[in-house]
C-alpha positions as CSV (number, residue, x, y, z in Angstrom):
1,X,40.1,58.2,36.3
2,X,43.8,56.1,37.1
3,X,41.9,53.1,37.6
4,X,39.8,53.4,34.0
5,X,42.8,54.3,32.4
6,X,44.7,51.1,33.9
7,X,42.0,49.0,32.8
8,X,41.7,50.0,28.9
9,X,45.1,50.5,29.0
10,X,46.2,46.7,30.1
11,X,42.9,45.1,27.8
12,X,45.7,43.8,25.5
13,X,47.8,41.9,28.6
14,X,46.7,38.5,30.7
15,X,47.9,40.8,34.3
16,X,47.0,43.9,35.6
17,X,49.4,46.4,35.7
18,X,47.2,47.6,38.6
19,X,48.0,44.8,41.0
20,X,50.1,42.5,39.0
21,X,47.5,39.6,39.2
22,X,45.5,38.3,36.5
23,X,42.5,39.3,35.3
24,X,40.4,36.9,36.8
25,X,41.4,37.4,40.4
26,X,41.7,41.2,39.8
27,X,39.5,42.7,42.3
28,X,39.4,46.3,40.3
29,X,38.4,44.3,36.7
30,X,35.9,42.4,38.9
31,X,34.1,45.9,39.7
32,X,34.4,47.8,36.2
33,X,31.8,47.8,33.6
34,X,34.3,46.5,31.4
35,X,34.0,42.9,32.8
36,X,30.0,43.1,32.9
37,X,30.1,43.7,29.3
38,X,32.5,40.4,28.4
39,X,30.1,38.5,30.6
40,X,26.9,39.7,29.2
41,X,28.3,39.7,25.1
42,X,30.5,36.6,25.2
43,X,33.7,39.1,24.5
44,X,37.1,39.0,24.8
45,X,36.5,38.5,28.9
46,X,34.4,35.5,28.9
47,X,36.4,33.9,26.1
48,X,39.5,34.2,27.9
49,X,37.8,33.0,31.1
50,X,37.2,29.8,29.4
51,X,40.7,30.0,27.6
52,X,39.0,29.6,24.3
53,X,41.3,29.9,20.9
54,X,40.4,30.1,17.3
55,X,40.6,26.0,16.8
56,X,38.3,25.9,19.5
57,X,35.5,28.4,17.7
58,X,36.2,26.5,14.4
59,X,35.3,22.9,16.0
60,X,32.3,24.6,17.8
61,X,31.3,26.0,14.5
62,X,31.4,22.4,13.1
63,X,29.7,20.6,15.7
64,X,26.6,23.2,15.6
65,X,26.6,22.1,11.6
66,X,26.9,18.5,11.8
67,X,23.8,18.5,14.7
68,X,20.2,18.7,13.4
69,X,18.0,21.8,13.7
70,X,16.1,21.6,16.5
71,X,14.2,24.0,15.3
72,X,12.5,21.7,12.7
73,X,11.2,19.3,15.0
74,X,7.9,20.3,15.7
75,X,7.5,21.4,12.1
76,X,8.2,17.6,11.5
77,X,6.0,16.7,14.1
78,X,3.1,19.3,12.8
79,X,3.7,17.7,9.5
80,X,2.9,14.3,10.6
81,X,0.0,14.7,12.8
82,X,-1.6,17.0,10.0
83,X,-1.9,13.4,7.8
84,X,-4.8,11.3,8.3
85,X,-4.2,7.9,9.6
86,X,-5.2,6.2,6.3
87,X,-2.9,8.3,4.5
88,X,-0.1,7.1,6.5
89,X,-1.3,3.8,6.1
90,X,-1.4,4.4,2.2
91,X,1.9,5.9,1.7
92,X,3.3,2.3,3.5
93,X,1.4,0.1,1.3
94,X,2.9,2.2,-1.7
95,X,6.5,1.8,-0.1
96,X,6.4,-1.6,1.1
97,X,4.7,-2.4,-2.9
98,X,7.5,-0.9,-4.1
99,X,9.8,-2.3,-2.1
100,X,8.7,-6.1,-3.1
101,X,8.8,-5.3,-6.7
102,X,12.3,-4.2,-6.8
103,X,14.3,-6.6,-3.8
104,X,16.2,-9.5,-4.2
105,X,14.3,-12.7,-5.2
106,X,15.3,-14.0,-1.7
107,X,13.6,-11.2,0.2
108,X,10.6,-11.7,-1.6
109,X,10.8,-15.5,-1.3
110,X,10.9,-14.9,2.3
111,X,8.2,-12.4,2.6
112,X,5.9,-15.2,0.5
113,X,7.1,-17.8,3.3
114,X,6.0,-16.2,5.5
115,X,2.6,-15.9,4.1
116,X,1.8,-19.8,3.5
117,X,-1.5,-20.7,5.5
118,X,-1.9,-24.1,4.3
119,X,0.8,-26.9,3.2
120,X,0.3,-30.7,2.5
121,X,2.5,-32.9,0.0
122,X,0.3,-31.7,-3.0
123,X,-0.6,-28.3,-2.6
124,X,0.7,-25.1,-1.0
125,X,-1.8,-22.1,0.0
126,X,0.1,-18.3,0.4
127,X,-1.8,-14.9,0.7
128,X,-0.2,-13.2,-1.2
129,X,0.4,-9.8,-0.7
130,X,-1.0,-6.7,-2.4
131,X,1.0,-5.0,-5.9
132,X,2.8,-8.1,-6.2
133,X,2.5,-9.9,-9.8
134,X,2.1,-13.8,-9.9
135,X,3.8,-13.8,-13.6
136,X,6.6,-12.2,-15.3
137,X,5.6,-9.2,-16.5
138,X,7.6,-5.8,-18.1
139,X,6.4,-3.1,-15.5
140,X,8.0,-5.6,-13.0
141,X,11.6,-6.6,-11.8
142,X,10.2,-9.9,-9.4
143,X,7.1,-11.8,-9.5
144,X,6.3,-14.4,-7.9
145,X,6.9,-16.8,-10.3
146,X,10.8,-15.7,-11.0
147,X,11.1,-16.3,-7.0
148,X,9.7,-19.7,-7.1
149,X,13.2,-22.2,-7.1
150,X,13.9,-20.1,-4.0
151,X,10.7,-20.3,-2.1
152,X,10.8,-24.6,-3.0
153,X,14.6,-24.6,-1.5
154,X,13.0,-22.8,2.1
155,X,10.5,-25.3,1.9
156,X,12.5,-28.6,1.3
157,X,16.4,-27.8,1.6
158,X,18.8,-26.6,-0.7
159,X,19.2,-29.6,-2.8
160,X,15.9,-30.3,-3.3
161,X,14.6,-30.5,-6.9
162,X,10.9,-30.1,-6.0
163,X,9.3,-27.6,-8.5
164,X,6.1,-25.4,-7.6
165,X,3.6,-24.8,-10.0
166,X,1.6,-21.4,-9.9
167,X,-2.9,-23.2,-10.7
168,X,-4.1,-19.8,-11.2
169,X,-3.7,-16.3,-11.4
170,X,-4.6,-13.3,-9.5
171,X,-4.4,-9.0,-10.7
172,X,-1.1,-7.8,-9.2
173,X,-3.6,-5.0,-7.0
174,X,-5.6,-8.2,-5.7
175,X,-5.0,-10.0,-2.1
176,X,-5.2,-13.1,-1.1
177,X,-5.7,-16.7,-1.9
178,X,-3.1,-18.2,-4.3
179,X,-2.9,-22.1,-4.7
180,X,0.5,-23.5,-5.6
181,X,1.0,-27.4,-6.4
182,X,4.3,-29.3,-5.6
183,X,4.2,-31.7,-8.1
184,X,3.3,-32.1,-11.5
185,X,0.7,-34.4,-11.2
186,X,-1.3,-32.5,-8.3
187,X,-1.0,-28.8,-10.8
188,X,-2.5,-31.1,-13.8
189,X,-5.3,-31.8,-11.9
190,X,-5.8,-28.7,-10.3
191,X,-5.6,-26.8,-14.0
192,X,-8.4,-29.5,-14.8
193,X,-10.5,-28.6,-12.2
194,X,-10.5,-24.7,-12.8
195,X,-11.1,-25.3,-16.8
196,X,-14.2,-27.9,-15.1
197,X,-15.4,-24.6,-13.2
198,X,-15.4,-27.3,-10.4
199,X,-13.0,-24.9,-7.8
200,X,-15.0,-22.6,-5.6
201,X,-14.0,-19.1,-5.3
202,X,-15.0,-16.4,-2.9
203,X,-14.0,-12.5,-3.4
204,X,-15.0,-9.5,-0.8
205,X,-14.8,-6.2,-2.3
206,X,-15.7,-2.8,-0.8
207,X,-18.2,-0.8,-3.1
208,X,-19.0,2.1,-3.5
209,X,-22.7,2.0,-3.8
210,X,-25.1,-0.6,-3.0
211,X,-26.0,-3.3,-5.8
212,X,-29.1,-3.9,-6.3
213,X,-31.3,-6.3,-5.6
214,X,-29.2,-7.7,-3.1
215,X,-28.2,-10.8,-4.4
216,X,-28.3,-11.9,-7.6
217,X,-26.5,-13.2,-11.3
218,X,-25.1,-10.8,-13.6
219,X,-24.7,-12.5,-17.0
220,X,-23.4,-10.5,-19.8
221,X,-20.3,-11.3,-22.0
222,X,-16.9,-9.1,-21.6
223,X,-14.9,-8.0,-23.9
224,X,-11.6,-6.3,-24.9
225,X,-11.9,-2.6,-26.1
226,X,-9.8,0.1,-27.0
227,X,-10.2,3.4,-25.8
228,X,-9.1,6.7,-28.0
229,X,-8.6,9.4,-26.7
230,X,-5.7,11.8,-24.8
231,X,-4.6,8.4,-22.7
232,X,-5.6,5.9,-25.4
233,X,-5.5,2.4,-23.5
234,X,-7.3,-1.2,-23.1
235,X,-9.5,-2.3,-21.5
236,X,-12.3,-4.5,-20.6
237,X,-16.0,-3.8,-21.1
238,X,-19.8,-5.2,-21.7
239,X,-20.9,-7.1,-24.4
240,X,-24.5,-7.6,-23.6
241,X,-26.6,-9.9,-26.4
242,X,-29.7,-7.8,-25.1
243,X,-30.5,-3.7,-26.2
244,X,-33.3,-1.7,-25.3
245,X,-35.7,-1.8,-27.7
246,X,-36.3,1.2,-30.1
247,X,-39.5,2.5,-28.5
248,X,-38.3,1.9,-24.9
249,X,-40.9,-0.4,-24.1
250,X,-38.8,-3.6,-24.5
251,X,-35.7,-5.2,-25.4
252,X,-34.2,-7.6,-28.1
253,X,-31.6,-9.6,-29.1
254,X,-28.2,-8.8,-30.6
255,X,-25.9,-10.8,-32.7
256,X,-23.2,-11.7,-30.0
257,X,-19.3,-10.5,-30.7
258,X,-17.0,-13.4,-31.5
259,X,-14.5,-11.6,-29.9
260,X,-16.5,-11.3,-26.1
261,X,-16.1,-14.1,-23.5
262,X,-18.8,-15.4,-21.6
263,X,-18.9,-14.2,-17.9
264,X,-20.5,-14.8,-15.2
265,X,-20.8,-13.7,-11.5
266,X,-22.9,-14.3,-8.6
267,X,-23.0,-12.1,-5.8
268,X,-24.1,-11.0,-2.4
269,X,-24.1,-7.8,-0.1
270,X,-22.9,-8.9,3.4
271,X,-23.6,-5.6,5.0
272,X,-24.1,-1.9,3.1
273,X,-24.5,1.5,4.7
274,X,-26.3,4.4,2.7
275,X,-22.9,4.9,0.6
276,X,-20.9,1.7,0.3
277,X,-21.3,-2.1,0.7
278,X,-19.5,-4.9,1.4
279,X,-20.3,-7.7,-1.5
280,X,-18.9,-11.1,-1.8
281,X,-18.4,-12.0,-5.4
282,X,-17.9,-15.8,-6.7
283,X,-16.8,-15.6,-10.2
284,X,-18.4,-18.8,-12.0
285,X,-16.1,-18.2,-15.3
286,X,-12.2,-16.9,-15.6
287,X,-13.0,-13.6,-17.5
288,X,-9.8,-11.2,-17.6
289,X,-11.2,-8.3,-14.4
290,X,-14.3,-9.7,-15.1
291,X,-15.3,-9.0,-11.2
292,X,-14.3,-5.4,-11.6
293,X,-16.3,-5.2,-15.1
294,X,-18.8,-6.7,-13.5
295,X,-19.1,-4.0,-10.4
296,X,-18.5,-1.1,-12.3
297,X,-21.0,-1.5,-15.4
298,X,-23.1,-3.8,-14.7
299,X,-24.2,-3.1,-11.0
300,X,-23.0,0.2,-11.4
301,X,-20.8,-0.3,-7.8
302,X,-17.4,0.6,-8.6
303,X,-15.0,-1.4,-6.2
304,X,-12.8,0.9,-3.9
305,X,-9.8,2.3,-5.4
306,X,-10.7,0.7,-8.7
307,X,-9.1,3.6,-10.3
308,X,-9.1,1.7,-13.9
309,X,-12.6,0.8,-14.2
310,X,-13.7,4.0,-12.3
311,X,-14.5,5.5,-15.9
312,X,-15.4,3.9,-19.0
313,X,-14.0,6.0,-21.8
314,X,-10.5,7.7,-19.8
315,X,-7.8,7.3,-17.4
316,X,-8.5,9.2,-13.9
317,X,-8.5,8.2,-10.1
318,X,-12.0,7.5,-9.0
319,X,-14.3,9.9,-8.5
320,X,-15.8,9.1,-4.6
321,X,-19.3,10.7,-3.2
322,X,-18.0,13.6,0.0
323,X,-19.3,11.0,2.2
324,X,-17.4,8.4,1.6
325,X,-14.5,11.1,1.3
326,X,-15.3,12.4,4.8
327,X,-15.7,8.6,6.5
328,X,-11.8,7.7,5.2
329,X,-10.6,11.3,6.3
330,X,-9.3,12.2,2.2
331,X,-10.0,14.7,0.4
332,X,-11.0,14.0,-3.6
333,X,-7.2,15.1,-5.1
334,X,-5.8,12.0,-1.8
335,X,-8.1,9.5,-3.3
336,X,-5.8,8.7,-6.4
337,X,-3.8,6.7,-3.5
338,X,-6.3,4.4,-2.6
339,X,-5.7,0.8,-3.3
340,X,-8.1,-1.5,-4.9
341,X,-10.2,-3.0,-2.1
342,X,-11.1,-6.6,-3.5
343,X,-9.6,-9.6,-1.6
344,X,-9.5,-12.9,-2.6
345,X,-11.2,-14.6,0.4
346,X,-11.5,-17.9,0.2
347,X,-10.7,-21.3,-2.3
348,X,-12.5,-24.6,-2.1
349,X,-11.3,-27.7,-4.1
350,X,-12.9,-31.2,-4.5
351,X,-10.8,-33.7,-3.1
352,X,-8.5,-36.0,-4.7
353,X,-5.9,-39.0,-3.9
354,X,-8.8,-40.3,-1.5
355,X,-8.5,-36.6,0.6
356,X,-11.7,-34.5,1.5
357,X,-12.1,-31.6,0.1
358,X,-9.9,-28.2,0.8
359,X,-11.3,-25.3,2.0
360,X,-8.9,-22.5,2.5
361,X,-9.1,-19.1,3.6
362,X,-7.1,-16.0,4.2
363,X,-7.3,-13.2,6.5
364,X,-8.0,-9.6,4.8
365,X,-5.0,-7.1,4.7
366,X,-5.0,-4.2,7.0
367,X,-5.8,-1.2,4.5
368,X,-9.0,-3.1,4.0
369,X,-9.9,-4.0,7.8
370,X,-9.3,-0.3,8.0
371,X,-11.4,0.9,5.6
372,X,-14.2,-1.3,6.5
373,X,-14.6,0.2,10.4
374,X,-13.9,4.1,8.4
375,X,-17.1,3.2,6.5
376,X,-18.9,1.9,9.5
377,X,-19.5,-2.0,7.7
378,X,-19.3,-5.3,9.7
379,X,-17.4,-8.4,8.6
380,X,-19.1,-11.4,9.0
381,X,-18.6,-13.4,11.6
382,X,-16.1,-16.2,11.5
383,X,-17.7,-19.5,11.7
């Protein structure tokens, strides 16, 4: 009962009034409940055996703050192995898209330098990349035509005065090909051949659907419409010259619309499976999306992630069959994210200044690749 009394008695003191030696080398505090408990709770007795003070409990309450929950971790980790590949893919391609329309002219310039697959002294071949627009437009803060003077000066030095010229146009959502001329006199003749419909072009789109027969024209005039409605909007659609008949048993003529542009498109299925195809399109005309018209209303094949053209009288991400859904690992409210599959594959022009002609292709981007093996479709092989 002394030696209890001692101990409670000299808590307050560094020494024990016991033996006069502290309390760490005490050999009565060593036996006493009194310093299992410190030990055990992290009182009084294990904070004085590690000589702690108040500053040191406010920087150790700082520290814990300023370091990440470990906790979270595997809810992170959960988080991101719950997403499908293609999702992560998707959510890049949105990023990086973003990220190209809103950089500096120079990053762009860079990223387009980068991309060049073919360069003489007349003409200059890029594949250019996906939500990029070729012209100034009011949606976008760079195109590539504001980031031209800065591509020229990578190309030929600072002081250079060459000028590139941009011979045709491609949808901000399409890939691929784009021909630029480095001098006035090559883009003049280029612009001549394209009005000529002398310049072979080659498109591969993933549809969904297979177009049938196989291969074939389509052949019907497009034209701008307006659409009423709770998103009212423009866009383009058929203007066949032929109805069905009023008995069903025929068809006749109609009186074409002044306003509709002739438009025409040949294509081919490289490989299909019982949902979705692979087609190569070669656009004979220039027709504003007349490919995508084309696809969706004509052959009834809407391309992949052709959200715009998915429905002909409103505004709504495209509407894909559960197989297709279950092959690219979405679910229906994921497929608003899908990018428009249709790559400008390849470019042939006739020759000129005594050269051969120029046949120029570029490789498809990796959401596409991707998509293809989901869907179980072969490329063709390369020549």
């Amino acid at each position: 009962m002394k030696r209890t009394k001692l101990l409670v008695s000299c808590g307050i003191s560094n020494t024990c009034h016991y033996c006069l030696k502290t309390w760490p080398s005490c050999q009565q505090f060593a036996r006493s409940p009194m310093s299992t408990l410190g030990k055990e709770t992290g009182g009084p007795a294990s904070e004085n055996k590690r000589g702690l003070k108040a500053i040191d409990l406010v920087q150790r309450e700082r520290e814990s703050k300023g370091k990440p929950n470990s906790r979270k971790t595997p809810k992170l980790k959960e988080t991101l192995s719950a997403v499908s590949p293609l999702q992560r893919r998707v959510t890049q391609l949105k990023q990086f898209t973003q990220q190209l329309q809103s950089v500096h002219p120079n990053v762009l310039a860079k990223v387009l330098h980068k991309s060049i697959v073919f360069q003489n002294q007349d003409v200059i071949v890029i594949n250019k990349p996906y939500g990029v627009p070729v012209h100034d437009t009011t949606g976008a803060t760079t195109s590539i035509q504001s980031v031209l003077p800065v591509l020229a000066k990578m190309l030929h030095g600072m002081r250079t005065e060459t000028r590139l010229h941009i011979c045709h146009s491609l949808d901000k959502d399409i890939t691929g090909t784009l021909l630029l001329a480095q001098t006035e006199e090559a883009a003049d003749h280029i612009h001549t051949l394209f009005k000529a419909l002398q310049v072979e072009r080659k498109y591969w789109a993933v549809a969904v659907g297979v177009p049938v027969p196989s291969e074939g024209i389509v052949d019907i005039p497009v034209i701008e419409r307006e659409v009423t409605g709770a998103q009212p909007h423009f866009k383009m659609g058929l203007s066949p010259l032929f109805q069905t008949s009023a008995d069903g048993e025929g068809v006749t003529r109609v009186r074409a619309n002044r306003h509709a542009h002739s438009a025409v498109t040949q294509y081919r299925v490289l490989d299909s499976t019982n949902s979705c195809s692979l087609v190569e399109l070669q656009p004979v005309t220039a027709v504003k999306h007349q490919l995508r018209v084309h696809m969706a209303f004509a052959m009834g094949c809407v391309v992949l992630g052709d959200h715009k053209y998915a429905h002909w009288n409103k505004l709504a991400p495209q509407q894909l069959p559960e197989g297709v859904l279950r092959h690219l690992g979405l679910e229906q409210s994921k497929a608003r994210h899908l990018p428009l599959h249709l790559h400008h594959h390849k470019l042939t022009i006739p020759g000129f200044k005594g050269h051969r002609d120029l046949t120029v292709s570029c490789r498809l981007p990796r959401f596409f690749t991707s998509s293809v093996q989901r869907l179980q479709l072969s490329l063709p092989e390369k020549p």
